[in-house]
C-alpha positions in Angstrom: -27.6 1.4 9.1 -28.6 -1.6 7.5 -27.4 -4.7 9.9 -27.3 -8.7 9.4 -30.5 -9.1 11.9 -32.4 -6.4 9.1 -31.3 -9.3 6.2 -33.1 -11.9 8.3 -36.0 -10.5 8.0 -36.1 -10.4 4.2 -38.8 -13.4 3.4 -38.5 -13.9 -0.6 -36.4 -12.9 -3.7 -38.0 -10.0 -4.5 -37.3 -8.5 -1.2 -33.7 -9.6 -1.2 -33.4 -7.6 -4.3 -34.6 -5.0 -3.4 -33.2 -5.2 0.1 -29.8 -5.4 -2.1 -30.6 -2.3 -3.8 -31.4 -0.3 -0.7 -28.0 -1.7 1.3 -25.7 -0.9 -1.7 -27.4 2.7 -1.7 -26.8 3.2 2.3 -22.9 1.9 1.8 -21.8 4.6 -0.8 -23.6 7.2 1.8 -21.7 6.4 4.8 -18.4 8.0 5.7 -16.4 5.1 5.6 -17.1 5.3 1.9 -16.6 8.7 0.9 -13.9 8.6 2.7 -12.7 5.5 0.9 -13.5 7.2 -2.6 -11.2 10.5 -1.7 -8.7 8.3 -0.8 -8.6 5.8 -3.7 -7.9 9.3 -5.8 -5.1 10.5 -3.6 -3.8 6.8 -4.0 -3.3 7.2 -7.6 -1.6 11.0 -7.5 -5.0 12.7 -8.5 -5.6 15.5 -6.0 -9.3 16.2 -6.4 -8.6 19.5 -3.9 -6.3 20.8 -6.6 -7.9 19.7 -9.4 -11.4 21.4 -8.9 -9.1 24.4 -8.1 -10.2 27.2 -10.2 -9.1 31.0 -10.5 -11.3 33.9 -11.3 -11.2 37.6 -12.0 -13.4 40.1 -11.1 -14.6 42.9 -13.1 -15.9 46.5 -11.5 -19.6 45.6 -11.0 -18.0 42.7 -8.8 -18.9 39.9 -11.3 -16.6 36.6 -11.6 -15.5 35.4 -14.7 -12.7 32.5 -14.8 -9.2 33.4 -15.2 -8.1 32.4 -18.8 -5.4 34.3 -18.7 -3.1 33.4 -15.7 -1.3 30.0 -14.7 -3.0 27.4 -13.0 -0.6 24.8 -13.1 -2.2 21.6 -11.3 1.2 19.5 -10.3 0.2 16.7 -7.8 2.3 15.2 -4.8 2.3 11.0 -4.9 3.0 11.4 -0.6 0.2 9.4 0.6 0.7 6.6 -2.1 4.1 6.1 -1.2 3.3 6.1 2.8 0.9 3.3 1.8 3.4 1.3 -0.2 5.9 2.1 2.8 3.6 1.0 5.2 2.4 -2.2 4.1 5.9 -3.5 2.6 7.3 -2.3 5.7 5.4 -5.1 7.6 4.6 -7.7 4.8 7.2 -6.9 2.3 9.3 -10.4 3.3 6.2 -12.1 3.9 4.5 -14.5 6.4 6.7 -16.5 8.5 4.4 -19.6 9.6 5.7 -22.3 12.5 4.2 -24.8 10.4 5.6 -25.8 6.4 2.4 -27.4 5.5 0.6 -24.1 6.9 2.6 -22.2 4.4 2.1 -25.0 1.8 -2.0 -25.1 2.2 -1.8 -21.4 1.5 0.4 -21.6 -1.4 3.2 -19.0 -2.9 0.4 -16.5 -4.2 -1.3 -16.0 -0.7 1.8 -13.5 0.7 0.9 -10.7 -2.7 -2.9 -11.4 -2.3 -2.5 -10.5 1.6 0.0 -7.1 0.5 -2.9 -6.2 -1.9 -5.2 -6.8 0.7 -3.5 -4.5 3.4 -3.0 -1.8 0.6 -6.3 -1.7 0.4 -7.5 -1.2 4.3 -4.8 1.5 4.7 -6.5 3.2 1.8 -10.1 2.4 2.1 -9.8 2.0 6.1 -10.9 -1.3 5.8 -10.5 -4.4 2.5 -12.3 -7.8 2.6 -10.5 -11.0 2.1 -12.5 -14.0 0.6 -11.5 -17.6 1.1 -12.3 -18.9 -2.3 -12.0 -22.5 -2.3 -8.1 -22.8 -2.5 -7.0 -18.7 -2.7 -7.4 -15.4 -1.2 -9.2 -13.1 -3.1 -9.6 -9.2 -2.1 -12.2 -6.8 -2.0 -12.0 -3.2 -1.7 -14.7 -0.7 0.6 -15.9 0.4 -2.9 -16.7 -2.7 -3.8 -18.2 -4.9 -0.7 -21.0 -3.8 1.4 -20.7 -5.8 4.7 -23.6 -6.7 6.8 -22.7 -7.0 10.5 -24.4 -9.0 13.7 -26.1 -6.4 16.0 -24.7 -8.6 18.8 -21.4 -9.1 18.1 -20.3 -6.8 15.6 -18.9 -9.9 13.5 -19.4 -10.0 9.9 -22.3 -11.9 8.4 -22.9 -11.5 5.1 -22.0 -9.1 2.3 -22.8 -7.5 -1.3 -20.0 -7.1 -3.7 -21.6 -4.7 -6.9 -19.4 -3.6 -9.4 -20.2 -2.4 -13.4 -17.9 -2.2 -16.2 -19.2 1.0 -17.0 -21.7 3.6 -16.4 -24.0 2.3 -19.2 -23.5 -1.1 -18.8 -26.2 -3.5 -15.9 -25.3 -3.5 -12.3 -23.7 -6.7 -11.2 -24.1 -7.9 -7.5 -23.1 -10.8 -5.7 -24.8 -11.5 -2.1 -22.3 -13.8 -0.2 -24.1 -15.8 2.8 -22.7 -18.1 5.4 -24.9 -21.0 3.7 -23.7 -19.8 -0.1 -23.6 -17.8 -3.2 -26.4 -16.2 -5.1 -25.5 -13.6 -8.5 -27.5 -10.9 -9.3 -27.9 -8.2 -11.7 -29.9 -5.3 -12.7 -30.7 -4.1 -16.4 -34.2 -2.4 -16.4 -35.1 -4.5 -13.1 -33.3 -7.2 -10.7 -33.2 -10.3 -12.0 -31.4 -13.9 -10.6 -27.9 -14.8 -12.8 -27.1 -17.5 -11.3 -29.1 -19.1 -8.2 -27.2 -20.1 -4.9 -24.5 -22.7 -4.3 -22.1 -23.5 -1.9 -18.7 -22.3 -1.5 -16.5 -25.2 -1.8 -17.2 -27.3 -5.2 -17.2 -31.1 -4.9 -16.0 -32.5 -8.6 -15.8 -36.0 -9.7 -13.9 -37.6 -13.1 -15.4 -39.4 -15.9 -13.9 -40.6 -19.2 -17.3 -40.0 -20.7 -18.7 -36.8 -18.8 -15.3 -35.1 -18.1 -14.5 -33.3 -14.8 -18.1 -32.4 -13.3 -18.9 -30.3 -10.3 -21.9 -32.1 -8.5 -22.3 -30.8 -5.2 -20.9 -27.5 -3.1 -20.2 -27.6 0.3 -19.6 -24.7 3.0 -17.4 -23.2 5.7 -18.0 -23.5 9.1 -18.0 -19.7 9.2 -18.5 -16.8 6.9 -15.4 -17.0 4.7 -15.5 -13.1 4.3 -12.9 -11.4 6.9 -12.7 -8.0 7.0 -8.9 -6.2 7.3 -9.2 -3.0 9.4 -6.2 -0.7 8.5 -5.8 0.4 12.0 -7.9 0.9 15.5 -9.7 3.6 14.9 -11.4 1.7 12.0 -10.7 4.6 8.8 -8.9 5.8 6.1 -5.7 6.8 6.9 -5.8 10.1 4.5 -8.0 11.5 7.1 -5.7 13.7 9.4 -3.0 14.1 6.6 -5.4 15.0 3.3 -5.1 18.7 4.3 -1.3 19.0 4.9 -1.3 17.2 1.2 -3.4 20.1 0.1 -1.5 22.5 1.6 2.1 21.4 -0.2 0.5 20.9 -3.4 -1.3 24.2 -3.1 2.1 26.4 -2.2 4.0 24.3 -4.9 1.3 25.2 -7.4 1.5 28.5 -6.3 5.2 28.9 -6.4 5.0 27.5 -10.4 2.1 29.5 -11.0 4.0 32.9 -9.9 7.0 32.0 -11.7 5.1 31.9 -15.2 2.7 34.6 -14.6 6.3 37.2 -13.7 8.3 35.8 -16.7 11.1 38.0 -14.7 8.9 41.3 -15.7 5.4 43.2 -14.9 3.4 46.1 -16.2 2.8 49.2 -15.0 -0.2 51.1 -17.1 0.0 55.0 -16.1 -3.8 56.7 -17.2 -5.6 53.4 -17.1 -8.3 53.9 -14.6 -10.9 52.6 -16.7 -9.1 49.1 -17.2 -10.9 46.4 -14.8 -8.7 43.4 -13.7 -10.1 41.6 -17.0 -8.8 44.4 -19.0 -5.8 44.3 -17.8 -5.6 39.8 -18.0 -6.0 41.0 -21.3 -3.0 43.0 -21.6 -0.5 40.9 -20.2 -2.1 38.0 -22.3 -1.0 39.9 -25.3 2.5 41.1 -24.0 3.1 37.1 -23.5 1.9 36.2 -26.5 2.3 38.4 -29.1 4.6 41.0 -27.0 2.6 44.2 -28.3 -0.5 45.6 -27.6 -2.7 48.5 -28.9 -2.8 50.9 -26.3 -5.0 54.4 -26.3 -3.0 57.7 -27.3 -2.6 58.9 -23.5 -1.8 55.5 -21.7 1.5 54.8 -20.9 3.1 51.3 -20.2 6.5 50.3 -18.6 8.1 47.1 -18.1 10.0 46.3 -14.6 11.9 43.6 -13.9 10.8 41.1 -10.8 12.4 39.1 -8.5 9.8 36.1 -7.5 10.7 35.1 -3.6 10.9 31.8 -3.2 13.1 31.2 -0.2 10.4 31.4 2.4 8.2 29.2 0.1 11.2 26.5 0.0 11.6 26.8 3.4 8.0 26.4 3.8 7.4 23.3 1.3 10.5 21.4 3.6 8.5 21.9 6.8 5.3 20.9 5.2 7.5 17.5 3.9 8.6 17.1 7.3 5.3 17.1 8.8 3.8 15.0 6.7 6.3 12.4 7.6 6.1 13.0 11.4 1.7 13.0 10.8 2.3 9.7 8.9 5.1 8.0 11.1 6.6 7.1 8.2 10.8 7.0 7.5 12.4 9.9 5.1 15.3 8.1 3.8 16.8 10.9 2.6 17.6 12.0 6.2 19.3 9.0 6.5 21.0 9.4 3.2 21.9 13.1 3.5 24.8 12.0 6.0 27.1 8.9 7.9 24.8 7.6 10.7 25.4 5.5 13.0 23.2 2.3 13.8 21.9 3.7 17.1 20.5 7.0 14.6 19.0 4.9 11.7 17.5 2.7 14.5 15.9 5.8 16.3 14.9 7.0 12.9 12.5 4.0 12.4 10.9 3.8 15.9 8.1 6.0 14.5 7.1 3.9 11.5 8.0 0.9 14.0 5.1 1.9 16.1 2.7 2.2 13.0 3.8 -1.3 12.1 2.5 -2.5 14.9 -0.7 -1.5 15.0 -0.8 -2.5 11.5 0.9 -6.1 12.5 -1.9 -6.2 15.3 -4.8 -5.8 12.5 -3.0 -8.6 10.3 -2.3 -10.9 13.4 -6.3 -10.6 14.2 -7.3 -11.4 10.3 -5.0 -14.3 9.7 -6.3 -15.5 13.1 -9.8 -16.0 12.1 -8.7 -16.6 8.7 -7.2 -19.9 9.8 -10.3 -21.0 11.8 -12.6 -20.5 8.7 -10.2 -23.2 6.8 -9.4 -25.3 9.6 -5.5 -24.5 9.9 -4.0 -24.9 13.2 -0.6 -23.1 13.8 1.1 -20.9 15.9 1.5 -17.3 15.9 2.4 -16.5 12.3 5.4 -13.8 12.4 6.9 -11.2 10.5 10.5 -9.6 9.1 10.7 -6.5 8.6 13.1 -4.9 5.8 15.5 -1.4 7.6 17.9 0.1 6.4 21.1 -0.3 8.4 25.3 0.6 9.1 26.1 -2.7 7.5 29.8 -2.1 8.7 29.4 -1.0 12.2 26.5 -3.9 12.9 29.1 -6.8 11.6 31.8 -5.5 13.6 29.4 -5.3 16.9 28.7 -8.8 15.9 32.5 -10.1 15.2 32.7 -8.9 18.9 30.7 -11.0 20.5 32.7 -13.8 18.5 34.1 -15.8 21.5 30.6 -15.8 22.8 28.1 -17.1 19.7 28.6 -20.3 17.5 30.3 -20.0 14.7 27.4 -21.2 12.5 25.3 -18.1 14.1 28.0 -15.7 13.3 28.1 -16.9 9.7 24.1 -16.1 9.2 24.3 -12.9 10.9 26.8 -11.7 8.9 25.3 -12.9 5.8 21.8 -11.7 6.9 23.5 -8.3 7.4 25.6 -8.1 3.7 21.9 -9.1 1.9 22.8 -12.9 1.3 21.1 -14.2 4.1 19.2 -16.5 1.7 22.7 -18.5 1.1 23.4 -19.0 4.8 22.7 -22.9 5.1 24.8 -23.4 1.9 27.1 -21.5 3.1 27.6 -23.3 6.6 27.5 -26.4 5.2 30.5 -25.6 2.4 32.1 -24.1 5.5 31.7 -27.3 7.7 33.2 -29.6 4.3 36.2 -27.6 4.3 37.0 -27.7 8.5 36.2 -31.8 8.3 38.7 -32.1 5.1 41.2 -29.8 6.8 41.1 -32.6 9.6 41.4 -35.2 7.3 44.2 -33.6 5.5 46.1 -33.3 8.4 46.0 -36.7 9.8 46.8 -38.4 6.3 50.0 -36.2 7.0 51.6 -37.3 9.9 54.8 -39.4 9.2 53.9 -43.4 9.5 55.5 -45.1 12.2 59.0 -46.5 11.4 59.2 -49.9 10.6 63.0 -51.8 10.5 63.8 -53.1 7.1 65.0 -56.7 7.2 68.8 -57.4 6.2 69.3 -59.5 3.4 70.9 -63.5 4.0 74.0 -64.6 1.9 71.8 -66.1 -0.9 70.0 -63.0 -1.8 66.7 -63.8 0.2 65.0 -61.4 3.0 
């Protein structure tokens, strides 16, 4: 294993190139990768189990020859992508709270979907890299970014991002140091792109020149921080890729059963001489053409066929439930499938509660040293998580407690709890205008005091 001490000891260009090489070549070797590539796949519904699948037939000398002739339907699950996507939303879906307004102004609106891509990609990969670039977060993926790490501390030094737009086309690689920047790429041989600079650009304004960059500057730190997807620092397919495999495989079978029976089989009566590819062969034609050539003393007779599929049903729910359970993730559709009351939806989200945590945890330790890179002191940035909920029975729980809570509180709540917690303050402010001109109103109604009316004197006058 390559480490950040190793890169110290590189002493020119050509050595860092070829230092590059060699650390790019060690990163798609480790497990972390490969386990980051298998994962990637399940992440976009392609089951590379299933699809390298294959079914053969075997003739009487014991030979294999693939099976043509039978269904191999390939169908694939989309499980583990929607555990990530459940996962992530779960905990960043409404996202960062920070103490601080100008915290969350210095980051700007786009930072919130940068940091949901970038904890997408650590639940996949087992790890993603964020990059501080000037005024943004940018992500990197495992299968992108090969990290070089301190001996000592285990903190992360430096880094190679490589990446080509295709096959044929030249290897690009960029080698990010704490001191700057340096772009490389490789046609026939390595060669410089574009030398090193510093991270942050220093730009001045001319009428003449234009807007001109004339000097970089740099972090106080390495502005690479790596996003671990959870404490034990992998993918999270492992554990769950085989119970994937397993569903898929049963469902594939079940489909693959169904077509091959087409409610009928074959019986052949003085056929000994038929091998299993003979006899492909045969039913091939029945399905296709629905007559076949037969010799004068071989017999064939249809039967009707009842496929089982209860056990296999049966069987495809456990595997659904287990998945779930492996995952601590939340089945709606338990939930959904009846009235529950809060105390059962909240007991139905403890497991994906404790998942969030540790997920939380890994977020909490990022933005952490995220903040010291750019200099941003606030307090512990928090988190709302989205749950389904008994709307009714929570608002009535809260109407309760009535005599005991503000009025302004028991506005939000129940806002917050109908989905329109976003119109709260408008709401209590509207509702405060209309108490102060009920006040009003009523004052302006009392009867004046009475006043006597002077009698009028002989000559008309008051």
């Amino acid at each position: 294993m390559l480490t950040y001490q190793d890169f110290l000891q590189v002493t020119d260009e050509k050595q860092k190139m070829q230092f590059i090489q060699q650390l790019i070549q060690e990163h798609k070797t480790s497990e972390l990768y490969r386990n980051a590539v298998i994962a990637t796949e399940y992440d976009k519904q392609q089951n590379p189990t299933i699809e390298k699948y294959k079914k053969v037939l075997y003739k009487v000398t014991g030979e294999t020859v693939p099976d043509s002739y039978s269904a191999n339907w390939k169908t694939k699950s989309n499980y583990f992508h929607r555990f990530v996507l459940q996962w992530a939303q779960y905990v960043l879906g409404n996202g960062v709270k920070w103490k601080n307004e100008s915290t969350r102004n210095f980051f700007g609106n786009q930072f919130d979907y940068e940091l949901q891509d970038l904890a997408k990609k650590a639940l996949v990969g087992g790890v993603g890299f964020g990059f501080w670039n000037y005024d943004s977060l940018k992500t990197f993926t495992v299968l992108e970014f090969a990290p070089l790490y301190d001996e000592e501390n285990g903190a992360l030094m430096a880094g190679v991002r490589f990446w080509k737009l295709a096959e044929e086309k030249p290897l690009r690689a960029t080698l990010y140091e704490i001191d700057g920047i340096t772009d490389y790429i490789k046609r026939d041989d390595w060669g410089i792109l574009h030398t090193k600079h510093g991270y942050i650009p220093k730009s001045r304004t001319s009428k003449i020149d234009g807007t001109e960059i004339y000097d970089y500057e740099n972090y106080p730190s390495f502005p690479i921080v790596p996003l671990w997807g959870n404490a034990n620092h992998q993918s999270e397919i492992v554990g769950i890729r085989e119970q994937i495999d397993c569903y898929d495989f049963i469902k594939n079978g079940f489909a693959n059963d169904l077509d091959d029976a087409s409610l009928f089989y074959w019986t052949l009566q003085n056929a000994g001489g038929m091998d299993e590819l003979d006899l492909a062969e045969f039913i091939q034609r029945m399905k296709t053409v629905h007559a076949s050539n037969l010799d004068d003393n071989v017999t064939a007779e249809s039967h009707v066929v009842n496929v089982p599929h209860a056990n296999r049903e049966a069987l495809l729910d456990r595997l659904s439930r287990d998945l779930y359970q492996s995952a601590m993730a939340m089945n709606s559709e338990l939930i959904a499938s009846g009235a529950n009351t809060a105390t059962q939806i909240r007991a139905s989200y403890e497991p994906l509660n404790c998942k969030a945590d540790d997920i939380e945890y890994q977020i909490l330790a990022f933005l952490k040293k995220l903040m010291l890179i750019v200099g941003i002191k606030d307090e512990k940035p928090s988190f709302t998580r989205s749950v389904i909920i008994n709307a009714q029975e929570e608002i009535q729980n809260v109407l309760l407690a009535e005599n005991h809570l503000s009025s302004d509180y028991i506005t939000e709540k129940v806002l917050t709890l109908l989905g329109d917690g976003d119109k709260a303050e408008a709401v209590i402010r509207q509702l405060k205008i209309e108490r102060a001109n009920q006040i009003t109103g009523e004052q302006n109604e009392e009867p004046e005091p009475d006043r006597q009316t002077p009698e009028p004197n002989q000559e008309g006058n008051f």
